[in-house]
N, C-alpha and C positions, 0 to 999 in steps of 0.2 A: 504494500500500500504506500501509496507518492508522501509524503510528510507535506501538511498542509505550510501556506504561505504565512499565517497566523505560528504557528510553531517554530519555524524557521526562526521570525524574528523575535521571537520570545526567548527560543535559545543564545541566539546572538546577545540581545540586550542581559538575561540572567550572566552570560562570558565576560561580560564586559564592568561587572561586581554595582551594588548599589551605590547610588549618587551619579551615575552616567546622566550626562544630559545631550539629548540628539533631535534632530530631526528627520522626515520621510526620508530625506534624500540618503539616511546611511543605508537603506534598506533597498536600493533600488536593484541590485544585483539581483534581488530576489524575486520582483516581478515589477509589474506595471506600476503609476502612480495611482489609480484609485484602487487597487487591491491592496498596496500598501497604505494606502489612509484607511479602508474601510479594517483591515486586522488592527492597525494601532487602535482606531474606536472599542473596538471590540477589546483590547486590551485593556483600555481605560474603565471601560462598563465593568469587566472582570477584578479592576483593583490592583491589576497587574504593573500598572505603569500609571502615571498622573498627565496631567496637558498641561503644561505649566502657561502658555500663550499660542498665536497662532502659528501652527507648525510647529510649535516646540514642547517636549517631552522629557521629563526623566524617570528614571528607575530609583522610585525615593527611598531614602535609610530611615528607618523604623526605630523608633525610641522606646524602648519599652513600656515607659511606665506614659511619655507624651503623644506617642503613635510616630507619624509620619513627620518628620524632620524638615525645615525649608530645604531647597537645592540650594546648592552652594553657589556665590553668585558670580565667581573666578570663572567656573565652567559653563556658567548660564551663557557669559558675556562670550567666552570663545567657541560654543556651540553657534551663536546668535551670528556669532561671523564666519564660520566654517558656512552656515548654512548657505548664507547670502553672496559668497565668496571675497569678504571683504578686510580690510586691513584696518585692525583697530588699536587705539592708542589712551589707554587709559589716563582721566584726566581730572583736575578738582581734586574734591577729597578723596573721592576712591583712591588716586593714585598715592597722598601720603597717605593712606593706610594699607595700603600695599609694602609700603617702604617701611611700618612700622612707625611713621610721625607723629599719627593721630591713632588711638584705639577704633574711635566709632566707625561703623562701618554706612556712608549713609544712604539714605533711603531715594536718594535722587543719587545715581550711575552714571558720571559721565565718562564717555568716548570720544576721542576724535576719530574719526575716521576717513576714506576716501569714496564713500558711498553716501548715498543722500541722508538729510537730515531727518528725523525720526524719534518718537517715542515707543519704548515697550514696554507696556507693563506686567513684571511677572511676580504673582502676589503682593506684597507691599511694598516694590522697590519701582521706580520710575527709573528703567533705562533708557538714557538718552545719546542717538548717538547724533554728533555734530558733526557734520561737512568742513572740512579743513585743508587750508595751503599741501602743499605736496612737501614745504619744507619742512611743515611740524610732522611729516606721515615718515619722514627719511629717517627718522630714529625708532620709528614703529615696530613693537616686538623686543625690543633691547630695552636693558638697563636704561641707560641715558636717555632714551625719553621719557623713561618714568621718573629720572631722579628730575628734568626740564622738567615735567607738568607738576610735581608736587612741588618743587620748589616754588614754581611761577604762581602755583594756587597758596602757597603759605606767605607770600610778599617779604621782598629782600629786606625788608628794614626786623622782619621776626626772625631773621636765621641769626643764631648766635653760636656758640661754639658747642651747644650741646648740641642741636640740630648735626653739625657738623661730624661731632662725636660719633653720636648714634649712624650715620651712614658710614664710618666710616668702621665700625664695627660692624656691619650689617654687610656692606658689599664685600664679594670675593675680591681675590688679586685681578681674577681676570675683569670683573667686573668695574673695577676702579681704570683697568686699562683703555678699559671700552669708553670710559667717561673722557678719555683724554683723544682717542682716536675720534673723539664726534664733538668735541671741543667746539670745531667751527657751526655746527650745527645751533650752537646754545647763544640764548643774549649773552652779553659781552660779565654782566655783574653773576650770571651762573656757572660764565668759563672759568670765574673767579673760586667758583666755591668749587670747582671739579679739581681744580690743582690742591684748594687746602686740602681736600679730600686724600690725595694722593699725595699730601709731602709728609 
């Protein structure tokens, strides 16, 4: 007997361990696009997987004593641009809390990216992705655009030497490197703090 299209990707998504977040298109190997919308449904009815927004899904971690867990929202965001095929650049507060600057994690998500401007809402977070120059997208993916956007979201006159500190206990060697190789990338008072970073 043929193993159905619904099992297929039910075994995929269970291989791929809880907290996976994906959309249709990981499933396409596996048949058509409304066969694969119509088994994801079907797995959502079953409690199998959640719909976290449109087209997008996870495989949620289960709390014992709270039930079902939020998605993590690290993978929400690089699903959201796997799907779309987009290059995104975490920015605001997301990104020093990324870097460890800030604890809160907050509730508005910003992105730069190279794809249109957009809201997503997936449970109580408003991810936002913004339309940006091609020069802020040239550190996209690296260190150095994350240490640029949290810096530039935390304003030059708050960096003081703890700020300083703490990145520079946080980044690897190579990562400190990277800071210096994309130097030109940065305003002029960031290229400032990538060298203290690295003497």
């Amino acid at each position: 007997m043929t193993e159905s299209i619904e099992s297929k990707i039910l075994r995929r998504i269970i291989g791929k361990k809880k907290g996976w977040v994906f959309a249709p298109s990981h499933f396409f190997d596996l048949g058509n696009r409304a066969a694969v919308d119509q088994a994801l449904s079907r797995l959502v009815r079953s409690g199998d997987i959640r719909r976290l927004a449109r087209g997008l899904y996870d495989y949620p971690r289960k709390h014992p004593d709270f039930g079902e867990m939020p998605p993590n929202v690290n993978r929400v965001t690089a699903a959201l641009a796997e799907k779309d095929n987009l290059k995104i650049q975490p920015s605001g507060a997301y990104a020093a809390n990324l870097l460890g600057l800030s604890d809160q994690v907050p509730a508005k998500i910003a992105l730069l990216t190279d794809g249109s401007t957009r809201v997503v809402q997936v449970g109580n977070w408003h991810i936002m992705f913004r339309k940006t120059s091609p020069k802020n997208m040239a550190t996209a993916g690296r260190v150095s655009g994350l240490v640029i956007q949290a810096l530039r979201y935390m304003k030059q006159r708050n960096i003081d030497e703890r700020v300083i500190n703490s990145l520079k206990r946080r980044l690897s060697a190579d990562d400190k490197k990277q800071l210096i190789n994309d130097i030109r990338y940065a305003p002029a008072w960031i290229g400032e703090i990538f060298k203290q970073i690295n003497s």
